[in-house]
C-alpha atoms as a printed R data frame, in Angstrom:
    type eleno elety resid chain resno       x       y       z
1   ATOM     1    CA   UNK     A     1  -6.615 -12.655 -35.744
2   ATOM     2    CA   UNK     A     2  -4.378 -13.468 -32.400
3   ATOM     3    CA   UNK     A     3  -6.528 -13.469 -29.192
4   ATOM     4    CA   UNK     A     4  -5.306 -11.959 -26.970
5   ATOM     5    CA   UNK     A     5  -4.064 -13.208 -23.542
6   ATOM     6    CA   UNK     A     6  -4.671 -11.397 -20.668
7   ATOM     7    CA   UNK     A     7  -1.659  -9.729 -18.030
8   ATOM     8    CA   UNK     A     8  -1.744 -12.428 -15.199
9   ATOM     9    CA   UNK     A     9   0.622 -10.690 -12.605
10  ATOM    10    CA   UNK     A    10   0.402  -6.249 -12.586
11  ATOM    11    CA   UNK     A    11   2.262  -3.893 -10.145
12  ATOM    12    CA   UNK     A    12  -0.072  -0.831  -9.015
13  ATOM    13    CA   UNK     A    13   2.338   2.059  -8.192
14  ATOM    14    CA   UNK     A    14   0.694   4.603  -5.860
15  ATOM    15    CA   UNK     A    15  -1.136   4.067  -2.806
16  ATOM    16    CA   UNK     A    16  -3.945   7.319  -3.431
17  ATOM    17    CA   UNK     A    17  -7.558   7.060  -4.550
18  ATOM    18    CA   UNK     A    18  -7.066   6.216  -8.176
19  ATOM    19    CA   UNK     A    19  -4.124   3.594  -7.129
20  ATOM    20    CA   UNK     A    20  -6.587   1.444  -5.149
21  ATOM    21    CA   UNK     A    21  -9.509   2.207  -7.719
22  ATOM    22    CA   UNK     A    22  -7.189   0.677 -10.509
23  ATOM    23    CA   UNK     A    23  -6.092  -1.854  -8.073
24  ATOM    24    CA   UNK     A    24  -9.746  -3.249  -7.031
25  ATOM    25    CA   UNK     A    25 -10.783  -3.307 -10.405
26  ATOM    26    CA   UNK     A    26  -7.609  -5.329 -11.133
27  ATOM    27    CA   UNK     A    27  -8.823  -7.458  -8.645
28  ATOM    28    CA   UNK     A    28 -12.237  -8.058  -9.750
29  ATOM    29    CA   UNK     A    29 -10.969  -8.573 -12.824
30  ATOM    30    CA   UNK     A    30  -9.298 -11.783 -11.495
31  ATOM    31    CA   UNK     A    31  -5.655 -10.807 -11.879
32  ATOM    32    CA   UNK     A    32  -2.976 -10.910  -9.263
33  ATOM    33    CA   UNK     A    33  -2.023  -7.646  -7.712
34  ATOM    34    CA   UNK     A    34   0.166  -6.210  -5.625
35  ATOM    35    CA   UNK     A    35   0.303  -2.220  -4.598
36  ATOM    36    CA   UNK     A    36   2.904  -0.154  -3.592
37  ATOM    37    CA   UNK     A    37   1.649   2.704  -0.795
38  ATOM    38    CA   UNK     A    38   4.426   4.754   1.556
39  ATOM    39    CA   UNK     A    39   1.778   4.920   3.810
40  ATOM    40    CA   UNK     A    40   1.803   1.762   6.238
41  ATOM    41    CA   UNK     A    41  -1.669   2.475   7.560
42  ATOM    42    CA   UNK     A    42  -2.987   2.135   4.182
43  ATOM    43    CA   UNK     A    43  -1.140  -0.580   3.126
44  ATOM    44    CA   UNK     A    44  -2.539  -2.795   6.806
45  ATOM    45    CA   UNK     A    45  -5.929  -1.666   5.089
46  ATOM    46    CA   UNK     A    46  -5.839  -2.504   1.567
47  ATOM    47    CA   UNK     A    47  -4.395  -5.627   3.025
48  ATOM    48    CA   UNK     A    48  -7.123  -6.746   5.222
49  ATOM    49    CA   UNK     A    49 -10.340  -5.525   3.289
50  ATOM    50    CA   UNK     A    50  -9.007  -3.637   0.183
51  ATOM    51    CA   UNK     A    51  -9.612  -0.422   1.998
52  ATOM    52    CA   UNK     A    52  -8.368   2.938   1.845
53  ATOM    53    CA   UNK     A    53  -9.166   4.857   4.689
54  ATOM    54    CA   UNK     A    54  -6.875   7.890   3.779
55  ATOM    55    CA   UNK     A    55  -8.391   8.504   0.083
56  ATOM    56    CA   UNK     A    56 -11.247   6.195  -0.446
57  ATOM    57    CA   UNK     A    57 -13.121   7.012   3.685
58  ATOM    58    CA   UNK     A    58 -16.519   4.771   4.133
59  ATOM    59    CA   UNK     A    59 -15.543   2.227   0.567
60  ATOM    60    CA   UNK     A    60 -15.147  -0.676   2.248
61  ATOM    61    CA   UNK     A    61 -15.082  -3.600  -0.600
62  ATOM    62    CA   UNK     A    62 -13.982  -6.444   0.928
63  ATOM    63    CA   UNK     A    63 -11.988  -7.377  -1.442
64  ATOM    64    CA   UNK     A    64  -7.874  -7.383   0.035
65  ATOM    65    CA   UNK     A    65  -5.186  -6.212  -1.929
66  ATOM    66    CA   UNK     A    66  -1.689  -7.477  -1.681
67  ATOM    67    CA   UNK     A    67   0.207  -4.379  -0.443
68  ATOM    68    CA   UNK     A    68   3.478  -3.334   0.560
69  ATOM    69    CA   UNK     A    69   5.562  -0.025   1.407
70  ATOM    70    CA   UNK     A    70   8.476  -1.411  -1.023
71  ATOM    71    CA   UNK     A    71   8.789  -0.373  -4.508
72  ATOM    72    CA   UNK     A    72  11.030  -3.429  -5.020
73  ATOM    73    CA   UNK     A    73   8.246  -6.295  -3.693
74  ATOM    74    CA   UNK     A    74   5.601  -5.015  -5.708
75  ATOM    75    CA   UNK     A    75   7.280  -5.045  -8.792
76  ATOM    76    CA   UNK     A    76   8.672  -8.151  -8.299
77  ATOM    77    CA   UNK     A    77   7.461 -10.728 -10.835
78  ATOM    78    CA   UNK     A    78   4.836  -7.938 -12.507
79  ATOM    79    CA   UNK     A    79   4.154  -8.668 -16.429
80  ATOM    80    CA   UNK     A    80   2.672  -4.710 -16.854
81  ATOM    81    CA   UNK     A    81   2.518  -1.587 -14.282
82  ATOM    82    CA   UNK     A    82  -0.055   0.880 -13.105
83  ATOM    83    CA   UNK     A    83   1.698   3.777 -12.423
84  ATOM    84    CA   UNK     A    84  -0.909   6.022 -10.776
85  ATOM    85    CA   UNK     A    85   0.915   8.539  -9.149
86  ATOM    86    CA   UNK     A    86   0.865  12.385  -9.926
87  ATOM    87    CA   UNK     A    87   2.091  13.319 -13.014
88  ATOM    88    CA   UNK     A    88   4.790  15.819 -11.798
89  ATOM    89    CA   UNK     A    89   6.205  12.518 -10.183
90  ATOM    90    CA   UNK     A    90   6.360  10.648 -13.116
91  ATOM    91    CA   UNK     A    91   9.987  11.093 -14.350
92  ATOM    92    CA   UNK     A    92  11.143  10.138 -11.215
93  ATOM    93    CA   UNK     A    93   9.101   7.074 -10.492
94  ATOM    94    CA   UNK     A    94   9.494   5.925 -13.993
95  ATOM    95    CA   UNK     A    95  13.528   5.736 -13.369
96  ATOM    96    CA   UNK     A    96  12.717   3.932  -9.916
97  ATOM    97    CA   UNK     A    97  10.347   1.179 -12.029
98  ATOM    98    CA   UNK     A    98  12.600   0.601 -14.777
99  ATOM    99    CA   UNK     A    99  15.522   0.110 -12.709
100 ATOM   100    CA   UNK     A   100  13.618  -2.969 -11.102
101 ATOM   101    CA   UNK     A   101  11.716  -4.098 -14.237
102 ATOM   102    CA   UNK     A   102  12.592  -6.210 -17.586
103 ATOM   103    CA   UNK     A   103  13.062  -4.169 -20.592
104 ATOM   104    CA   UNK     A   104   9.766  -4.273 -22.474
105 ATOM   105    CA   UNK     A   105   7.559  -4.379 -19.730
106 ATOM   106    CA   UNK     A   106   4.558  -2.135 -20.237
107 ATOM   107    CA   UNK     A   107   3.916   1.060 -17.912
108 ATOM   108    CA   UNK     A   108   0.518   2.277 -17.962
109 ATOM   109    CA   UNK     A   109   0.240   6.142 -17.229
110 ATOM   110    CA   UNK     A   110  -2.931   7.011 -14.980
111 ATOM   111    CA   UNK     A   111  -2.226  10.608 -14.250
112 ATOM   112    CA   UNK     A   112  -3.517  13.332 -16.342
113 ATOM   113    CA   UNK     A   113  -1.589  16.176 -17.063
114 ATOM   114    CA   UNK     A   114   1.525  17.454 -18.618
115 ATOM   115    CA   UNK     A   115   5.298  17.899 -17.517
116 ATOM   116    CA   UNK     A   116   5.800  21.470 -15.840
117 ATOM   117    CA   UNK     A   117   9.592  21.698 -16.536
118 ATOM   118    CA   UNK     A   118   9.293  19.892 -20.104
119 ATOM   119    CA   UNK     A   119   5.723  20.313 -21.126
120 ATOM   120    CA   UNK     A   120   6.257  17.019 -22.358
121 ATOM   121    CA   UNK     A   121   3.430  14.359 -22.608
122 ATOM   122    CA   UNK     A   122   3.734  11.845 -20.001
123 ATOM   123    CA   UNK     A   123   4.360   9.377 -22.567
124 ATOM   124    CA   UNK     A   124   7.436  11.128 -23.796
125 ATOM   125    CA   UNK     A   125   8.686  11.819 -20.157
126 ATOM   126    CA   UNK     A   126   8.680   8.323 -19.689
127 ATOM   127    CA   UNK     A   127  10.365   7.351 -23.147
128 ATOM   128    CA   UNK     A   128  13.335   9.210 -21.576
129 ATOM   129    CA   UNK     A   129  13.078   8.482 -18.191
130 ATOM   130    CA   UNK     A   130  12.671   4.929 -18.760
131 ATOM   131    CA   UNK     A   131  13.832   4.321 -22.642
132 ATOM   132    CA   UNK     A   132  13.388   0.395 -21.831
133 ATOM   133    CA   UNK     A   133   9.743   0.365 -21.038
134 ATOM   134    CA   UNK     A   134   6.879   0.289 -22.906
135 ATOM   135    CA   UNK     A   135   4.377   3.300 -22.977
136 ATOM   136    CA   UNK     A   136   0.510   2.913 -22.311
137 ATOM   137    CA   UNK     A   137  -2.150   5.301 -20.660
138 ATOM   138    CA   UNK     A   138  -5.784   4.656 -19.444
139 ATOM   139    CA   UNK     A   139  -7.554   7.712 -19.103
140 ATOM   140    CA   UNK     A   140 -11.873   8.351 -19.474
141 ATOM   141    CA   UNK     A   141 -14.947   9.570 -17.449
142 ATOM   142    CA   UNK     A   142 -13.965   7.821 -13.922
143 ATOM   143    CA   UNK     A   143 -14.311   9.077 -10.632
144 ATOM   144    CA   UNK     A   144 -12.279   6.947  -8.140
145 ATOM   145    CA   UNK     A   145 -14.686   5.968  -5.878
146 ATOM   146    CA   UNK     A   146 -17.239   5.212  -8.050
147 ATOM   147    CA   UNK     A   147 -14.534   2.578  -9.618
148 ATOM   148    CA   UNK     A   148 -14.082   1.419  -5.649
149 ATOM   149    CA   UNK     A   149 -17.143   0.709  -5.522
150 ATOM   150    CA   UNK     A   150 -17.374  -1.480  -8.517
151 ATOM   151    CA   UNK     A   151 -19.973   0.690 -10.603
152 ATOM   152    CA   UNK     A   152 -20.324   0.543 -14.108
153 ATOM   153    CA   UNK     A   153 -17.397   2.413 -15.693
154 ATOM   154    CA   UNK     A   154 -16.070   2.580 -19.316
155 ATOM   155    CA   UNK     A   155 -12.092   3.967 -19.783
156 ATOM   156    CA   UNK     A   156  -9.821   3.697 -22.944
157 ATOM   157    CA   UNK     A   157  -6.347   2.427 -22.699
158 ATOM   158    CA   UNK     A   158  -4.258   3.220 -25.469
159 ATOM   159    CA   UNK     A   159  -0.803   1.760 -26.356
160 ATOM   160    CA   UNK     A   160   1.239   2.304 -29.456
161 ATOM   161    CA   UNK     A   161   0.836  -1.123 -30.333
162 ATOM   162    CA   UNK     A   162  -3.323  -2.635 -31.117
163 ATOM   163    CA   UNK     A   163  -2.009  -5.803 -29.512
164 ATOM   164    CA   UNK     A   164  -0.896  -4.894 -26.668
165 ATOM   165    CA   UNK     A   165  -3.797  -2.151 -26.284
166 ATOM   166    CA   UNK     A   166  -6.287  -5.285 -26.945
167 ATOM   167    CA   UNK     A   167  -4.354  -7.178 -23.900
168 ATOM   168    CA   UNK     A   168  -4.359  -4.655 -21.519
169 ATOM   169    CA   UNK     A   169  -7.843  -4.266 -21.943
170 ATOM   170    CA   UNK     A   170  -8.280  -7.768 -21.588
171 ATOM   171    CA   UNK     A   171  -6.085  -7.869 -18.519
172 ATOM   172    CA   UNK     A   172  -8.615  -4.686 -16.732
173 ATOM   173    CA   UNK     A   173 -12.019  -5.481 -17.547
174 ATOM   174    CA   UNK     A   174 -14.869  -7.116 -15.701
175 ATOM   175    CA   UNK     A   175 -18.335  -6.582 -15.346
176 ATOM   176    CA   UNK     A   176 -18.242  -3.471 -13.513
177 ATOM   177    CA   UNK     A   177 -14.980  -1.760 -15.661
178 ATOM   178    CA   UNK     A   178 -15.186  -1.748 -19.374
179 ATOM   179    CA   UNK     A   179 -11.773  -0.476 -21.248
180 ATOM   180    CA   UNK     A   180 -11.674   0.272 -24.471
181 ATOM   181    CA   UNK     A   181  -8.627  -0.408 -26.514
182 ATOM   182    CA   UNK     A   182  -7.106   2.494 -28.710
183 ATOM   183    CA   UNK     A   183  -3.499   3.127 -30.333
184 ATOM   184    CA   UNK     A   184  -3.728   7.042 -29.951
185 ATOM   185    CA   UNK     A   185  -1.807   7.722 -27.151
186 ATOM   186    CA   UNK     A   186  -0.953  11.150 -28.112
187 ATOM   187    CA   UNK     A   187  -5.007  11.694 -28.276
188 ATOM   188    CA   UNK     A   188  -5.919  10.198 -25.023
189 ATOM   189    CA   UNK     A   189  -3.049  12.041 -23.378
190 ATOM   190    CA   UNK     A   190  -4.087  15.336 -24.149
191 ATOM   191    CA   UNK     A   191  -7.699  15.366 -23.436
192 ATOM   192    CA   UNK     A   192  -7.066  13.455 -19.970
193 ATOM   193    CA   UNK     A   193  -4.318  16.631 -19.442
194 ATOM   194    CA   UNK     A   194  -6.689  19.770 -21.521
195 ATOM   195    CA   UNK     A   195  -9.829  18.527 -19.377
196 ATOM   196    CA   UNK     A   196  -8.483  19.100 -15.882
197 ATOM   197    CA   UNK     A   197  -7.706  22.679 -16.830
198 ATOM   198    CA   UNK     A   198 -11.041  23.648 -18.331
199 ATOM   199    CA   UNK     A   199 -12.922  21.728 -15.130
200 ATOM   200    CA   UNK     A   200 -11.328  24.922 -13.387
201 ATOM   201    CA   UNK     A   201 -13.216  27.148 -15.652
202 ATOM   202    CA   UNK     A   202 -15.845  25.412 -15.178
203 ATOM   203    CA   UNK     A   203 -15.935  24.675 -11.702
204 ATOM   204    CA   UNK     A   204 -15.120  28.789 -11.194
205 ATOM   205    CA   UNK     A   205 -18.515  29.545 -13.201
206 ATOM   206    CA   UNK     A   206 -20.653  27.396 -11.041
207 ATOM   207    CA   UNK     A   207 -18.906  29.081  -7.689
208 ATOM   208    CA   UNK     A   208 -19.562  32.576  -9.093
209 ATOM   209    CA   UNK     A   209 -23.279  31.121  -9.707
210 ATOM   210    CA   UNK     A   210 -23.084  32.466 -13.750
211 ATOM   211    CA   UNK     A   211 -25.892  29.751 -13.971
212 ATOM   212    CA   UNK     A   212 -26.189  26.573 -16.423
213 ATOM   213    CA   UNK     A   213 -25.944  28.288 -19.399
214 ATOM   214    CA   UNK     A   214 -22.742  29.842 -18.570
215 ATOM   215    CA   UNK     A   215 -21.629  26.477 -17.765
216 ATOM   216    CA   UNK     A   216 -22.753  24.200 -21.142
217 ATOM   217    CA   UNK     A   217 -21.226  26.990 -23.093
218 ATOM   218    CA   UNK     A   218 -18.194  27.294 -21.068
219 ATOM   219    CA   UNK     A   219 -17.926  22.755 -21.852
220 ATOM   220    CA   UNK     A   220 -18.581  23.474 -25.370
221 ATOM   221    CA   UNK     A   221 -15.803  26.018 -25.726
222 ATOM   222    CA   UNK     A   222 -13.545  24.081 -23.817
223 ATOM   223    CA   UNK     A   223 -14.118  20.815 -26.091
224 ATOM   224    CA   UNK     A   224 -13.283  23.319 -28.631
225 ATOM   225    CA   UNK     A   225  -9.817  23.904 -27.838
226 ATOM   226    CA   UNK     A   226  -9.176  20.418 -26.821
227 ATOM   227    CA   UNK     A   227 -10.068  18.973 -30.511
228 ATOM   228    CA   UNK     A   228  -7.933  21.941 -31.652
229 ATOM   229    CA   UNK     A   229  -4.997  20.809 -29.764
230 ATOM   230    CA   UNK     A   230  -5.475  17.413 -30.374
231 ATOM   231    CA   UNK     A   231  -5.656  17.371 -33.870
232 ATOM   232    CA   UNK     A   232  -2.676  19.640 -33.915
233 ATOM   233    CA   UNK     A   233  -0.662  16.711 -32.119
234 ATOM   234    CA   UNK     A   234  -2.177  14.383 -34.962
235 ATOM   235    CA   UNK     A   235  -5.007  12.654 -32.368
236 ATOM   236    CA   UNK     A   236  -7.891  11.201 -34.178
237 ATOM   237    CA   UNK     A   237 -10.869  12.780 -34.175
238 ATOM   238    CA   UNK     A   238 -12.654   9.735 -32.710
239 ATOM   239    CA   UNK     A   239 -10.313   9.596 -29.585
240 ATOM   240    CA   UNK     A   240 -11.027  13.412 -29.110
241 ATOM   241    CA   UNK     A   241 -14.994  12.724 -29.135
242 ATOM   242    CA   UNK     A   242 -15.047   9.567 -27.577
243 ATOM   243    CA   UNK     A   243 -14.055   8.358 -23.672
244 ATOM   244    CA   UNK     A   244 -10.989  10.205 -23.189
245 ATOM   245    CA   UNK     A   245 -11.923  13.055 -24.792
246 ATOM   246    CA   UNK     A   246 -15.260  14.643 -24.472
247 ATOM   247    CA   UNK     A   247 -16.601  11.570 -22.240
248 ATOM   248    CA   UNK     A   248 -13.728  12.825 -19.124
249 ATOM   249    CA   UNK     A   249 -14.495  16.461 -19.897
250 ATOM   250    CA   UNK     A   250 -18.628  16.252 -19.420
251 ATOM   251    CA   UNK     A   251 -17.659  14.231 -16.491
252 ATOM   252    CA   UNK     A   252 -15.419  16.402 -14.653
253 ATOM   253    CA   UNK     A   253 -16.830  19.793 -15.942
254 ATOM   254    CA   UNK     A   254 -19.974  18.721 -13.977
255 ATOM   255    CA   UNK     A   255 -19.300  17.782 -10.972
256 ATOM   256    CA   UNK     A   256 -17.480  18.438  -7.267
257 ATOM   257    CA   UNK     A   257 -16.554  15.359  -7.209
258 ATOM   258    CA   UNK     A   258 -13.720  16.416  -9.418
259 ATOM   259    CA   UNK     A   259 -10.692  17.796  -7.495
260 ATOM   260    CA   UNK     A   260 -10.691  20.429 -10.604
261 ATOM   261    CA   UNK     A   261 -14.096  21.531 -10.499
262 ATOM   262    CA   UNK     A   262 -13.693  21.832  -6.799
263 ATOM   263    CA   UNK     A   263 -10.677  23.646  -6.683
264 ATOM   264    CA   UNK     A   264 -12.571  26.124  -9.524
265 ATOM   265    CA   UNK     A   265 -15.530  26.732  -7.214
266 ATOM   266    CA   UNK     A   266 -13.150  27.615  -4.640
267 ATOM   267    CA   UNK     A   267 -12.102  30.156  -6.700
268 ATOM   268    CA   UNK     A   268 -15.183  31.210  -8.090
269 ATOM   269    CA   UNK     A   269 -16.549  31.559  -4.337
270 ATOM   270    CA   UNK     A   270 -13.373  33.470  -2.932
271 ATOM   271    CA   UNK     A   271 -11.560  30.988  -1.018
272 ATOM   272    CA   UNK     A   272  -7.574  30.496  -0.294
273 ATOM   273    CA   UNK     A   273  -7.649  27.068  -1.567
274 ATOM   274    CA   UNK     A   274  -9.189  23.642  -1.884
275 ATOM   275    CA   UNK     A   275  -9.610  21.898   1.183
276 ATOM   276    CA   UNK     A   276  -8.920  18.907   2.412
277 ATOM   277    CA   UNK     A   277  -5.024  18.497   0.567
278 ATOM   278    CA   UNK     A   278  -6.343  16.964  -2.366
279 ATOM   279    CA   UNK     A   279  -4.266  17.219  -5.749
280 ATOM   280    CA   UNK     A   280  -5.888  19.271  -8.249
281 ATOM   281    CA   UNK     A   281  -3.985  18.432 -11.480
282 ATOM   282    CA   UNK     A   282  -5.259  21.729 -13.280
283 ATOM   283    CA   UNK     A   283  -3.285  23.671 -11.579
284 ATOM   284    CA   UNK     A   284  -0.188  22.733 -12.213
285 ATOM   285    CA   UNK     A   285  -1.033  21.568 -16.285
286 ATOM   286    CA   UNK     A   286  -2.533  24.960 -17.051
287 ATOM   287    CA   UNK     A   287   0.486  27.143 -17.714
288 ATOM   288    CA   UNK     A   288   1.885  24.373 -18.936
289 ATOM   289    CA   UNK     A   289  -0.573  23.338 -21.661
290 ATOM   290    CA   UNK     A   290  -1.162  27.304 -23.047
291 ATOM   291    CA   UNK     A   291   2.842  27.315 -23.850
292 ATOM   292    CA   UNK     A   292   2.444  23.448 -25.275
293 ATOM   293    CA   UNK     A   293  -0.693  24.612 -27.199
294 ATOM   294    CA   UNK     A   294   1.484  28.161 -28.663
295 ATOM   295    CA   UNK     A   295   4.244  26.026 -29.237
296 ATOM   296    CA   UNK     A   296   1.721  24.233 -32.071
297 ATOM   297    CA   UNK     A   297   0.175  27.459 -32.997
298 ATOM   298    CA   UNK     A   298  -3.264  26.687 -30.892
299 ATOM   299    CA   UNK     A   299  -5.359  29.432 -29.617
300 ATOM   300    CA   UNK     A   300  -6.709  27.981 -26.125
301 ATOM   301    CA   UNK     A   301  -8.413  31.448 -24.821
302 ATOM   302    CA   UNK     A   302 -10.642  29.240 -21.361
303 ATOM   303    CA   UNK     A   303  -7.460  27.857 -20.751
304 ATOM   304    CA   UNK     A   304  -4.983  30.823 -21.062
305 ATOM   305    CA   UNK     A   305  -7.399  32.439 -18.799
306 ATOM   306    CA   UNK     A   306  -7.345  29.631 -15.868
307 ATOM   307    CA   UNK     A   307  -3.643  30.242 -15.994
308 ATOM   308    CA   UNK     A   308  -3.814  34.041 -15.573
309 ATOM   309    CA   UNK     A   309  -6.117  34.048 -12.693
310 ATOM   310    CA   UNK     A   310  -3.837  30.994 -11.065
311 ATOM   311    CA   UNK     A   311  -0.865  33.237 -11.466
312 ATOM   312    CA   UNK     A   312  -3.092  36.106  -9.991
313 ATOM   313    CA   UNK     A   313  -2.804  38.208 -13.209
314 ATOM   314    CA   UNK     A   314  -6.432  38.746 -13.265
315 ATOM   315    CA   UNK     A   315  -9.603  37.884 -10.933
316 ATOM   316    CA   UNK     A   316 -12.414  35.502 -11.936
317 ATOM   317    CA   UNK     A   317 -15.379  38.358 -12.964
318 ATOM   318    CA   UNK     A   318 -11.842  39.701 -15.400
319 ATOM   319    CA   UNK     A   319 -11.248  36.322 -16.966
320 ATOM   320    CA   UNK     A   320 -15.190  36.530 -17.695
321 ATOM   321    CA   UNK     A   321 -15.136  40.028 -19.385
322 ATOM   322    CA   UNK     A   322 -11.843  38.777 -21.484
323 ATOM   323    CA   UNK     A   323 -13.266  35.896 -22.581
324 ATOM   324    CA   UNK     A   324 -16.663  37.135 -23.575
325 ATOM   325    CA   UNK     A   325 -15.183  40.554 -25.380
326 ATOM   326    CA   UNK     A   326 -13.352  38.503 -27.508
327 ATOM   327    CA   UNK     A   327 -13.700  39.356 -31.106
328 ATOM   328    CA   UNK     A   328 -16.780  37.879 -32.589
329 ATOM   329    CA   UNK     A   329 -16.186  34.904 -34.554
330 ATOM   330    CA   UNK     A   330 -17.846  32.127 -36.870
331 ATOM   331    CA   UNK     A   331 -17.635  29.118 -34.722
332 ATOM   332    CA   UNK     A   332 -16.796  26.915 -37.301
């Protein structure tokens, strides 16, 4: 067996919470990084103390990041990328990145969610926007500032290839950020994308204050239609039950800390919107994934009912009734 060496040199594309996250633990990791922010402010901060006083307020590590507000510098010389920015952004980024990179230089996808025009998996999106790279995602229970902070986190990173899964997760982890290697990247895609929808639902439950019971069901459901879709796409079982899968969804069913779950007690409790401008990726994906789930003949009812009470088809207390006069069922 070939041990694996690790990435020496990676690119971090985005200058948000998760960019820096993935860029400190990069860092701790001992590998040489450079981010790309458009925000000048931020990228004076990450260069000083590895801050991010825009995303990432009071995390101040201590540890600087080589930054810069030109796509072109911090590719320059990378052997893999992060891209971490949003995934309705990723066909255009990935065209930016592989007009600057080598052909067969790996692009690891950090968003969660699915194309709105396409409803194509990221991975696919950038297979055409950037036929010359090589696909990767990392996706798993991980709040952003808990990886800024450098505590204890577990991810997957899954690559077509074993190898170069094994090196990337070589390349990433440290004592504080453990990745786990996979080759089902259909399988880590769609739970990281399924997940952010149902922590609406979820988030919705607790702001209407249905209780805890309400809410474990609610998670178990959800999981549900995840494995259903994800075995539909082919994803292994284990992928679908392990970090990516079931690990993200407990995590950001759970808690506020999740943009989702936030933007789903919002909801729940009445109000216009989540505060604060911060990108709830549910919102866009869930429309999205209940035509990608009918296209492969998957019933996703906690899903299809996020999307109706997004597009203001129904109210919260109607999604409820909907979803709990469903016929009865074996649950099998």
């Amino acid at each position: 067996m070939t041990v694996p060496v690790p990435f020496s040199r990676l690119a971090v594309i985005g200058g948000g919470a998760w960019g820096t996250a993935l860029a400190l633990a990069a860092r701790r990791a001992g590998r040489d990084v450079r981010q790309f922010a458009r925000d000048p402010h931020v990228v004076e901060a990450l260069g000083a103390r590895g801050e991010n006083p825009a995303y990432l307020p009071g995390i101040s590590p201590g540890l600087p990041i080589r930054a810069t507000t030109d796509l072109e510098t911090a590719l320059q010389g990378a052997e893999a990328v992060l891209l971490v920015t949003p995934a309705q952004t990723t066909r255009q980024m990935a065209g930016e990145i592989a007009a600057r990179v080598p052909a067969g230089t790996p692009v690891v996808l950090c968003a969660k969610g699915l194309e709105r025009e396409s409803g194509l998996l990221l991975s696919q999106v950038l297979e055409e926007a950037a036929p010359g790279c090589i696909p990767a995602a990392l996706s798993g229970p991980s709040f952003a500032a808990d990886v800024a902070r450098g505590l204890p986190t577990a991810v997957t990173v899954a690559a077509g290839d074993g190898d170069l899964a094994d090196r990337l997760s070589l390349t990433l982890a440290s004592a504080q950020f453990r990745p786990y290697a996979a080759t089902d990247l259909p399988g880590v895609q769609i739970g990281g994308a399924l997940k952010n929808v149902l922590a609406i639902a979820c988030g919705a439950v607790e702001g209407k204050g249905w209780g805890a019971s309400a809410l474990a069901a609610l998670t178990a459901r959800g999981f549900a239609e995840l494995s259903r879709l994800g075995l539909a796409l082919g994803a292994r079982t284990e992928t679908l039950a392990g970090l990516s899968g079931l690990g993200d969804l407990v995590l950001t069913c759970s808690s506020p800390q999740s943009r989702n779950f936030a933007f789903g007690m919002a909801l729940g409790r009445g109000e216009a919107a989540l505060s604060g401008g911060k990108l709830a990726e549910g919102v866009h994906t869930a429309s999205v994934a209940v035509a990608f789930a009918s296209r492969h003949g998957v019933e996703v009812p906690v899903s299809a009912a996020v999307a109706d009470v997004l597009s203001g088809s129904i109210s919260v207390d109607g999604a409820l009734e909907a979803l709990m006069s469903r016929p009865l069922r074996r649950e099998a």
